[in-house]
N, C-alpha and C positions, 0 to 999 in steps of 0.2 A: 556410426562413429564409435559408440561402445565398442561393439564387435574388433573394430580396427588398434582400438586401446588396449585388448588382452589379446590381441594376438604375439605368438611367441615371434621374436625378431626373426628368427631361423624361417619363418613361411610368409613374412607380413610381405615381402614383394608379393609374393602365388596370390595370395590373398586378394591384394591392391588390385591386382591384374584381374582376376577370374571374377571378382565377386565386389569389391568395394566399389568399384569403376564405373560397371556399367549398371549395377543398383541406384548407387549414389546417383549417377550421370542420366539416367533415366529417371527416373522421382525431379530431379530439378528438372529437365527440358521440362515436362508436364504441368510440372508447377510454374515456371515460366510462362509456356504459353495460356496457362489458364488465364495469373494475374495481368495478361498482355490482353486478354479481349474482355477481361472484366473492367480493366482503362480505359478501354472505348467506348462498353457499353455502357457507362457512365458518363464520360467526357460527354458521349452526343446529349445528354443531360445537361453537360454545364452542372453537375454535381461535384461538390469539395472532394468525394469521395474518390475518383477517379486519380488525383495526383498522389494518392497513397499507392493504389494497385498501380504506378508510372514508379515510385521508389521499388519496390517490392517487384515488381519486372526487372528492374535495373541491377537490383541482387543478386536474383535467378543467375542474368547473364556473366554475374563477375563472378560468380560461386563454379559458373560452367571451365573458365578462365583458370580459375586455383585449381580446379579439379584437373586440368591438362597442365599447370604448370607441376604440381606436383608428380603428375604420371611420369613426365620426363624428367624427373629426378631419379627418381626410385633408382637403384642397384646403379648409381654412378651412370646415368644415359642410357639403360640397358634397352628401354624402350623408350628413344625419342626418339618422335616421328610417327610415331602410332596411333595417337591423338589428333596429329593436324588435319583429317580431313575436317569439316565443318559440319556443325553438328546439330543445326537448326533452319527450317523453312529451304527445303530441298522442294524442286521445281522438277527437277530431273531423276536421273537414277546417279549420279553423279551431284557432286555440290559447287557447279555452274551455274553461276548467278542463284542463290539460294540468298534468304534473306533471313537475318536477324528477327524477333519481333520487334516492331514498330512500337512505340508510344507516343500517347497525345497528354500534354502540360494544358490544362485548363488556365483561363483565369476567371477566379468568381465575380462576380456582378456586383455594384455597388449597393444598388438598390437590396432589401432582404428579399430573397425566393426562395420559397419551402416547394419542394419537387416532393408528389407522393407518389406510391404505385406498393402493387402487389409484386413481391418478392419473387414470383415466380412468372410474371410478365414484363413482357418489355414498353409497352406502354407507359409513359405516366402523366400526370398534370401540376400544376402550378395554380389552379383554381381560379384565376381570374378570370372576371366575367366573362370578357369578350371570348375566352378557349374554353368556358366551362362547360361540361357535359357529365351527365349523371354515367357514372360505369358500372356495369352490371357485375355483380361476383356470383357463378351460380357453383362452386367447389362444394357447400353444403348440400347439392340435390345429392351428393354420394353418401350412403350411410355409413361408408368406414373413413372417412372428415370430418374432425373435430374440431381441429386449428387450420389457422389459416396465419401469414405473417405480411403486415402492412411496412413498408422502406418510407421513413420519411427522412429526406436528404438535406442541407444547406446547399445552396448554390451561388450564394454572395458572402461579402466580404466580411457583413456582420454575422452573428450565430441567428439562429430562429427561435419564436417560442412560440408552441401551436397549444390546440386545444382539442379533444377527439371528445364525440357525443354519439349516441344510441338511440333508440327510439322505442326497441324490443326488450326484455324481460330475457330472453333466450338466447342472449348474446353476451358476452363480456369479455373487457378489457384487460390487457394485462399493465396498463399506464392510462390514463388520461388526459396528460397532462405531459410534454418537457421543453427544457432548451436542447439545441445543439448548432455545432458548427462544421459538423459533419453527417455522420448518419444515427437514428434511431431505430431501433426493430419494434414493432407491437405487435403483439399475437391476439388476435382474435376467436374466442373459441365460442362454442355451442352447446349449449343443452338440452338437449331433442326431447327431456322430459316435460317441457314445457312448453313444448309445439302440438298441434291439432295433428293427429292421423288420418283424416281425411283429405288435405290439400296442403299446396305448396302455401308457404309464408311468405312474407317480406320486410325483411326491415331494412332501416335504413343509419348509417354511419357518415358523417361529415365532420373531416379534420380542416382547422380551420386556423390560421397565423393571428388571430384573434383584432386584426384590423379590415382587412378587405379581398382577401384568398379565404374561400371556400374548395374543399374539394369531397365530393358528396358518391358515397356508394350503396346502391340500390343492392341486399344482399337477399337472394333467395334460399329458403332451408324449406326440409322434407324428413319423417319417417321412413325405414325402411315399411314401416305398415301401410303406407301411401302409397308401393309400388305393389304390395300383394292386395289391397282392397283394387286398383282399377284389373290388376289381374285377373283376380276375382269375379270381377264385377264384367269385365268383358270376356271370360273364356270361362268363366267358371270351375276354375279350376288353380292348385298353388303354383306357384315358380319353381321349377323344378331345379332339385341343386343342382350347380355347378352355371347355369345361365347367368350370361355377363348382361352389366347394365348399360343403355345406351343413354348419356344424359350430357349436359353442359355442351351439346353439339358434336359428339363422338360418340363411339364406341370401340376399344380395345381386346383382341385378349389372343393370350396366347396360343400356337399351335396346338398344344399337350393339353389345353383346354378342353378337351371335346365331352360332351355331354353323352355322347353314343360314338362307337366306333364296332363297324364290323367288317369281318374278314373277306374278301373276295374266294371265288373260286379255287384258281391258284397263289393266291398272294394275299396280301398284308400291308396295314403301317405298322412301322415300329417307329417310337418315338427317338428320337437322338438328344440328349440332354448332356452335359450343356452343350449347347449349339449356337451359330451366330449370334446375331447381333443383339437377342435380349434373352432369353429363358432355353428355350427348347425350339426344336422342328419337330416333323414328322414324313418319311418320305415310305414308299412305296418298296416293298422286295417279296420277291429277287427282283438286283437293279433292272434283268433284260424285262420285267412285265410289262406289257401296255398293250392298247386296242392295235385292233388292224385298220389302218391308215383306210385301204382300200373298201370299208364295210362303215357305215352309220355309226360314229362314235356313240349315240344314245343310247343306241339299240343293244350294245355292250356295256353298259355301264353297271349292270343286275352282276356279271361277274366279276367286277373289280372294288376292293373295300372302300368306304367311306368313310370318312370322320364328319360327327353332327354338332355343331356348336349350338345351342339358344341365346338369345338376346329378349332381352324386355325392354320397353319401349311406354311411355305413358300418352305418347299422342300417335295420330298414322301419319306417315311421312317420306320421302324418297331422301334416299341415304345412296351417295359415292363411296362403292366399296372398294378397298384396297387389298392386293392381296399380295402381301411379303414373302418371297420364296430368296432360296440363296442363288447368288450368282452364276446360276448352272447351265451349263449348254447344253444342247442335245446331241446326242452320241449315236446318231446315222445321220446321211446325207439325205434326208425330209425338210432341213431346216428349217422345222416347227416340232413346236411339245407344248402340250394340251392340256387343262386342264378344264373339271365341270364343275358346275355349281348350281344346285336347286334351292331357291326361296318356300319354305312353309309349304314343301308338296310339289310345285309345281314345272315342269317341263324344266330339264337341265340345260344351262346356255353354255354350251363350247367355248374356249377363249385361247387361243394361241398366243402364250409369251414371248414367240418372237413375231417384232414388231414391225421390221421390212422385208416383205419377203422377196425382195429385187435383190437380195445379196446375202452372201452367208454373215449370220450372228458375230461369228469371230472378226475382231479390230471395226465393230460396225460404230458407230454413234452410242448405238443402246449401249453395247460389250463395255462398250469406255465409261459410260455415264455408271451401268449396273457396279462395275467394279471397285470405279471410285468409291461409290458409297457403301459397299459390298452387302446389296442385296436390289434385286430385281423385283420392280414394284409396276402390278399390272392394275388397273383402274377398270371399272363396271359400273353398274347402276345397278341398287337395290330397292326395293317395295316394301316397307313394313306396315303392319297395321298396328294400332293399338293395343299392347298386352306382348302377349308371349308367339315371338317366331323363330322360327331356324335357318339356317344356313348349315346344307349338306355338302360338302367337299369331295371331289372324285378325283384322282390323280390318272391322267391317261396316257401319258407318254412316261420313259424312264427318263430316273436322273433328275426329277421335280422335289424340288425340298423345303415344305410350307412352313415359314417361320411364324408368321403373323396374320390375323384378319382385322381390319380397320372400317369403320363406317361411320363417315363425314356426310353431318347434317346440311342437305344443299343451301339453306335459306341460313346460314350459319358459317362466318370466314374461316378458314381453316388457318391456324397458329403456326406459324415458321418453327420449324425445328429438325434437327438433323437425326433422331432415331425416332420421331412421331412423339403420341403423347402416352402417359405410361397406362399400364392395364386399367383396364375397370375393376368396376365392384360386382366382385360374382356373389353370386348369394347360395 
């Protein structure tokens, strides 16, 4: 808007056109659709909060509105009609049948309901007996978390007044105490100088409407000297830098992560940075390298490079690994591309990313699913034990490009989300 304020009259059409328009006109669709699914993710609450992100949607879409009426003003008409395809919730490659975002209008409840939840889940509760259940916060088992922020919502017609309590010494509030008739933030943070290095802690927080809503979080905290003593103590030996931490039922980390990386015979990774969908890749060259189809992929793997990630781990465990490569096909008619992977030494397991081999990759089920979300996510089974293990990576086919490794704890749900959850604590 500055920008559009000092521009000389003599270029402010060029301007409008090249640079205001589709700035402008992209920042709002985005902000749009943010405020349009933070509407719902609230409304399904029945939180007050929700008909604000419903006004604040309704903006976005009338801001999209002046931004086309004015475009076809500019220079007497010169560009009307430029504007009119439709410029939101496209279905097609075309804006046939494309939809507007949606909002939901709540209405609050007569009775008073205080909704609590962590900031960063979609879960929450209302604390009355009959739905109450103690929720776990383990965000402290990370040693680079400190804060944490608790959402307490209105969801009726009157405002709330609650009251939050402690039980540890190594915990504190940033409130104790408010009304509202909408939403309150409270940050909860940690002082690890006052935790034990030898085991995990627990404390406990319960916010409460101060008549008959409870709602009660069981919070676990840890040292990082808690993960180098069982280290310690079972390998005898330190955590080697750059190994990510596997805890709160995951483990993350980037491609470009690797702990060790060496050259193959005739080939290499090089890392590509920045790269899809979170930090970096790493793929395999020259693009033609890889095994011969016709000869024991194992039996080749001495001459092709690796990259070695570490992981630390406080109990032993079977972990579903994920492994995030980008949307990439294979470039001969094999239609398969190979990748290997060894756990802590042991015999590499082959895994073919393409996942029907009754028809080619291209326009298949996967091709559709991988592109939507632009990246091809292939699923295994891991073993870890107790302390310090690896994960060795072997690229065997070309045209493979590893963006991410993930390792979801079985006995532990895995969290809805559309780019995973973010990296670990490497140390």
């Amino acid at each position: 808007d500055e920008l559009l304020e000092r521009t000389p009259a003599s270029i402010r059409t060029a301007f409008y056109e090249l640079i205001y328009y589709p700035a402008y006109g992209t920042a709002n669709l985005h902000r749009t659709w943010m405020t349009s699914m933070w509407n719902k993710f609230y409304a399904v609450r029945n939180s007050n909060i929700a008909n604000g992100f419903n006004d604040e949607t309704d903006e976005g879409i009338k801001a999209d509105a002046k931004l086309i009426e004015d475009f076809h003003a500019l220079a007497d008409g010169k560009f009307y009609g430029q504007a009119l395809s439709e410029h939101f919730g496209f279905r097609f490659w075309n804006d046939s049948n494309n939809q507007l975002p949606t909002r939901l209008y709540i209405y609050p409840a007569y009775k008073k309901r205080m909704l609590v939840s962590k900031t960063d889940e979609q879960w929450f509760y209302d604390g009355r007996e009959y739905t109450k259940r103690d929720e776990s916060i383990y965000d402290f088992l990370r040693p680079d978390i400190y804060e944490i922020t608790l959402d307490i919502s209105c969801g009726s017609v009157d405002e709330i007044s609650y009251v939050i309590t402690k039980d540890v010494p190594w915990l504190q509030l940033s409130s104790d105490s408010g009304r509202t008739s909408d939403s309150d933030k409270v940050t909860v943070t940690i002082d690890r100088k006052k935790l034990s290095a030898d085991k995990v802690e627990k404390g406990i927080i319960v916010v409460s409407d101060k008549d008959e809503c409870f709602v009660t979080f069981l919070v676990f905290a840890c040292t990082r000297e808690y993960y180098e003593k069982v280290c310690f103590i079972t390998d005898n030996k330190k955590i080697p830098e750059g190994a990510f931490l596997v805890c709160d039922g995951y483990g993350a980390v980037e491609a470009s992560h690797f702990t060790d990386i060496q050259k193959g015979k005739d080939s290499e990774f090089v890392v590509l940075k920045p790269y899809g969908r979170h930090k970096s890749a790493i793929k395999m060259f020259p693009n033609t390298a890889g095994v011969d189809k016709e000869k024991d992929i194992r039996e080749q793997l001495e001459d092709f490079p690796y990259a070695e990630y570490t992981f630390v781990t406080d109990k032993e465990s079977e972990y579903e690994a994920e492994f995030v490569f980008a949307p990439s096909l294979p470039v001969n008619d094999s239609n398969s591309q190979c990748f290997a992977y060894s756990v802590n030494g042991s015999e590499a397991t082959v895994t073919d990313t393409v996942l029907d081999k009754s028809r080619p990759i291209f326009n298949s089920h996967q091709w559709a699913v991988d592109n939507r979300r632009n990246a091809k996510i292939i699923k295994s089974k891991v073993s870890a034990k107790k302390g310090i293990n690896s994960i060795r990576y072997y690229q065997a086919d070309p045209n493979l490009i590893l963006e991410r490794i993930v390792l979801w704890d079985k006995d532990r749900q895995i969290k809805e989300s559309y780019l995973g959850p973010k990296e670990s604590f490497r140390f």
